[in-house]
C-alpha positions as CSV (number, residue, x, y, z in Angstrom):
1,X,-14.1,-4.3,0.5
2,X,-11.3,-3.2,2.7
3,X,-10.3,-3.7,6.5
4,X,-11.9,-5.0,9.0
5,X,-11.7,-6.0,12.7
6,X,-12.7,-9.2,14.1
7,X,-16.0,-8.8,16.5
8,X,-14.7,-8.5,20.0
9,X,-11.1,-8.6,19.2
10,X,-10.1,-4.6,17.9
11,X,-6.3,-5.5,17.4
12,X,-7.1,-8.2,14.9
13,X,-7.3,-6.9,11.2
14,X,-9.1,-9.0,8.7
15,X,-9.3,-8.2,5.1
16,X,-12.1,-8.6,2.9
17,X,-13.0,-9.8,-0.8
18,X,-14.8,-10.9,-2.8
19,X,-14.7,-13.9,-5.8
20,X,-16.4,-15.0,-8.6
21,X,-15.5,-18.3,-8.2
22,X,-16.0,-18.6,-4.5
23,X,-19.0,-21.2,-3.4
24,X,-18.3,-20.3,0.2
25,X,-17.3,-17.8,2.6
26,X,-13.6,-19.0,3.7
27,X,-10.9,-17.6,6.1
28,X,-7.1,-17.8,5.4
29,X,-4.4,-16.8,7.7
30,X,-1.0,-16.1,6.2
31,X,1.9,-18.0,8.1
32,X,4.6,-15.3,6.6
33,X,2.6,-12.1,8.0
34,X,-0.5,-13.3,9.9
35,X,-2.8,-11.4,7.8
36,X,-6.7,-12.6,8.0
37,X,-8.3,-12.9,5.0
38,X,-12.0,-13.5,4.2
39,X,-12.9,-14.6,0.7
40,X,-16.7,-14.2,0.2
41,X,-19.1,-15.1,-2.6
42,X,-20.6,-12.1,-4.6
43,X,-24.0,-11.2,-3.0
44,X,-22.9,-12.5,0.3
45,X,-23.5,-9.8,2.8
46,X,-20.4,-8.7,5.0
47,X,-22.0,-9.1,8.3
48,X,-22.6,-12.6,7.0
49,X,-18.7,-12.9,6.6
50,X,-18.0,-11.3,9.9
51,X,-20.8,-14.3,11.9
52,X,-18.5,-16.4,10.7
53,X,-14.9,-15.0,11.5
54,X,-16.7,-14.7,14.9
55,X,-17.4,-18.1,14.9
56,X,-13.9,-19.2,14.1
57,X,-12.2,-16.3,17.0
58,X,-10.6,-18.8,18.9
59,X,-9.3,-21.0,15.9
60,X,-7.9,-17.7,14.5
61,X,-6.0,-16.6,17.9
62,X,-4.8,-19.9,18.1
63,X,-2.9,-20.0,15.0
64,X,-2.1,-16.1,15.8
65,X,-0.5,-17.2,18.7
66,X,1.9,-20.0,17.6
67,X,3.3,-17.5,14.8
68,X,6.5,-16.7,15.3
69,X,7.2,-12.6,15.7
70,X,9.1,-10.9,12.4
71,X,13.0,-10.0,12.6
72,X,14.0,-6.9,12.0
73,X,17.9,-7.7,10.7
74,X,20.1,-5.6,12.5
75,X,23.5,-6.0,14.4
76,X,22.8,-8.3,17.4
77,X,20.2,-10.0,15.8
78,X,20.5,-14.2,14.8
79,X,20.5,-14.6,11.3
80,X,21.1,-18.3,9.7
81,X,23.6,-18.6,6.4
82,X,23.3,-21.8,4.9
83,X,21.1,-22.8,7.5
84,X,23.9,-21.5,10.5
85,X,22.9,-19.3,12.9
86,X,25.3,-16.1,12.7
87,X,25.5,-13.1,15.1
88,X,25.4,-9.7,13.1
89,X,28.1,-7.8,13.8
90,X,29.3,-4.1,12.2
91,X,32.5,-4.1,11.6
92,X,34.7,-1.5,9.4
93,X,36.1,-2.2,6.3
94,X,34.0,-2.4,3.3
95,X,33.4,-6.1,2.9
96,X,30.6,-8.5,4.3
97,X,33.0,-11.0,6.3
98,X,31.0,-14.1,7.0
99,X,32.3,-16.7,9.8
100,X,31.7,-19.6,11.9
101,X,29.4,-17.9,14.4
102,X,29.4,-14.4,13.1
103,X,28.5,-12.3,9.8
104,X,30.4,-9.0,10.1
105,X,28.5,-6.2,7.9
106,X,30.6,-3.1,7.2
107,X,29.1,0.4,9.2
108,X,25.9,1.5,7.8
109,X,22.7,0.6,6.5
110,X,22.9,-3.2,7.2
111,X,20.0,-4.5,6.4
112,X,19.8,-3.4,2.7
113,X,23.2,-4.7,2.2
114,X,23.2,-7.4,4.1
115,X,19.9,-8.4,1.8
116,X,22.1,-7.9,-1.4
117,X,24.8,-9.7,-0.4
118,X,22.7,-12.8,0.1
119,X,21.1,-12.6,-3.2
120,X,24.3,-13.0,-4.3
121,X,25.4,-15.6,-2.9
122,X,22.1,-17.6,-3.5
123,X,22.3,-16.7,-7.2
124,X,25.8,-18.4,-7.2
125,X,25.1,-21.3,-5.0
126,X,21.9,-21.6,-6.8
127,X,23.4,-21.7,-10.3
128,X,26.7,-24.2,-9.6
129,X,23.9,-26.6,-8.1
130,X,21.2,-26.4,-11.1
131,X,24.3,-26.4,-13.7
132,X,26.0,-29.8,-12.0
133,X,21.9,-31.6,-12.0
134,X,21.4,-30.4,-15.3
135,X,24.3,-31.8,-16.6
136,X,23.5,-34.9,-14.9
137,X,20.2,-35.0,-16.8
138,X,21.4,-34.0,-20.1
139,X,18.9,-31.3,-20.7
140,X,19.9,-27.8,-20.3
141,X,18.3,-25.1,-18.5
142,X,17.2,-21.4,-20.3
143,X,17.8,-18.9,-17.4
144,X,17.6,-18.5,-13.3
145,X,16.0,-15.7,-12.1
146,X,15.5,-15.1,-8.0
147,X,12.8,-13.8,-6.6
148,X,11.3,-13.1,-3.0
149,X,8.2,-15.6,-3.5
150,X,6.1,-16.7,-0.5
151,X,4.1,-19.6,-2.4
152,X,6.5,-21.8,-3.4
153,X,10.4,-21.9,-3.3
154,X,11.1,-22.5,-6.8
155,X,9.8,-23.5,-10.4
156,X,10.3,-24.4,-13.9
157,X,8.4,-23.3,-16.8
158,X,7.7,-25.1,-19.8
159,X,10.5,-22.9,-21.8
160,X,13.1,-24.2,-19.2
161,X,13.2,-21.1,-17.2
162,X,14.2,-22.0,-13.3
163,X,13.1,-19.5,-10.5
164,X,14.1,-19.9,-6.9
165,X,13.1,-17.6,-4.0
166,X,16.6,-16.1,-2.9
167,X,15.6,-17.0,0.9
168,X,17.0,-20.5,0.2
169,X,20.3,-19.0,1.2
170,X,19.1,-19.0,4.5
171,X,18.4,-22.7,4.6
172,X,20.6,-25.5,5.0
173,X,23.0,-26.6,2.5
174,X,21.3,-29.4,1.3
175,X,17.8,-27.6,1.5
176,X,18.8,-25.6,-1.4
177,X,20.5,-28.3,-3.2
178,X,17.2,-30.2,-3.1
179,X,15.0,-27.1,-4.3
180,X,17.5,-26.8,-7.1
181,X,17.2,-30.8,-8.2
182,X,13.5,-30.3,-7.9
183,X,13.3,-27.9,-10.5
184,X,16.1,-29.3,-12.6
185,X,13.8,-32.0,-12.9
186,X,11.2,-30.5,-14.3
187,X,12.8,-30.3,-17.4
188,X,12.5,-34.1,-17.8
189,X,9.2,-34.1,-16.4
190,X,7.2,-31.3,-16.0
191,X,4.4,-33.4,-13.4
192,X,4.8,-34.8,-10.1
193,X,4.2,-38.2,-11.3
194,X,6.3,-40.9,-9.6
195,X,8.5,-40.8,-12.9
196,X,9.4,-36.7,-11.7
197,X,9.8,-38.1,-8.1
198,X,12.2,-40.9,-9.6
199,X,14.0,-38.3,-11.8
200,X,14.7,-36.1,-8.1
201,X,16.2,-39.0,-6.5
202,X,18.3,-40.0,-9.3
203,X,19.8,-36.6,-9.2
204,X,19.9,-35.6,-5.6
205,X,19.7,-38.7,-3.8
206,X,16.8,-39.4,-0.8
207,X,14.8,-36.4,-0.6
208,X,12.2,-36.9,2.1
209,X,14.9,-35.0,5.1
210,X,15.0,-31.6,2.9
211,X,11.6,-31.8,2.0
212,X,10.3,-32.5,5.1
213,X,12.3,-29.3,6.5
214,X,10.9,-27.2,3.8
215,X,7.5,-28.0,5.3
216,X,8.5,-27.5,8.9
217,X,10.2,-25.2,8.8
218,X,10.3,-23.2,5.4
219,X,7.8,-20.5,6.5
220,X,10.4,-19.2,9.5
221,X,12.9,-17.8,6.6
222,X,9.8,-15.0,5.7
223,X,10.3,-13.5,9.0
224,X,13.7,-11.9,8.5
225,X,12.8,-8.0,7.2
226,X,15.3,-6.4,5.7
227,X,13.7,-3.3,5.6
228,X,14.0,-3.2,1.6
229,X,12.2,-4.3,-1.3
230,X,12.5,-7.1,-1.8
């Protein structure tokens, strides 16, 4: 169905499609790009679809509006490391050198690197935390595999694989470690009965502070480009 416009506002992009299983028309905007999308029932006309976008304008502005802008990650730019803001700097040598208030990235193409470097270190943190809460539990994990997801910051499948979006890095310290006890204990309980949520607490302690930043917050760590696959 492609791109459209919304009526009366050009700059706005909306994209159309079409479901099977839709009853209605409904409009989603993404908090990671603000892209618009309009899901319409087959046989519902597209100037149907676009009444109703017109109808919701000033809801979808609105939300438009409070989105924070992308970052483009280059030297001068803010990035946070475990949850700590850190100037980029290039330095020479050929080693990332990450301090206090500063990550130094060697001359070059930093934001590739930099993006590397980060995976990384999330695969390690990531790894030492699920490998101390699965020993905890008793019940070992198959593999960790890290990905750039934007609809959920980690799962567990029911062959004890573990998957983690490798933007957790960016997040605090003990953000990560509760992602990781999350999964982990989904190999007890693969539900979010209050026997999982009792499992969690056993293993990382009171959980409601990370959690609660994960939904505050979470959706910020999408903004950082790194002008790379990802």
């Amino acid at each position: 169905m492609g791109k459209h416009h919304l009526p009366g506002v050009p700059g706005v992009p909306i994209v159309m499609r079409r479901s099977a299983r839709a009853r209605r028309i409904t409009l989603r905007i993404s908090q990671l790009d603000g892209r618009v999308t309009l899901t319409l029932p087959n046989g519902t006309p597209e100037s149907e679809a676009l009444d109703f976008a017109r109808q919701k304008q000033d809801w979808i502005l609105g939300h438009l509006d409070r989105r924070e802008e992308d970052v483009s990650v280059a030297p001068g730019v803010s990035l946070p490391v475990d949850g700590i803001p850190r100037e980029i700097l290039q330095i020479k040598g050929r080693r990332i050198l990450l301090q206090d208030e500063t990550l130094g990235v060697p001359e070059g193409t930093v934001g590739p690197r930099l993006q590397a470097w980060l995976k990384v270190r999330a695969r390690d943190r990531l790894a030492a935390a699920c490998d101390g809460y699965a020993k905890q539990l008793g019940r070992p994990y198959a593999r960790l595999v890290l990905r750039d997801t934007r609809s959920r910051w980690g799962s567990c499948t029911s062959e004890g694989n573990l998957m983690f979006s490798w933007r957790l890095i960016l997040a605090p310290a003990e953000v990560l470690d509760y992602v990781a006890a999350h999964e982990v204990a989904h190999l007890a309980e693969m539900n979010h009965s209050p026997a999982f949520w009792s499992v969690v607490e056993n293993l990382y302690g009171p959980y409601a502070a990370p959690r609660a930043w994960l939904r505050s917050e979470g959706n910020k760590l999408h903004r950082y480009r790194f002008d790379s696959d990802s």
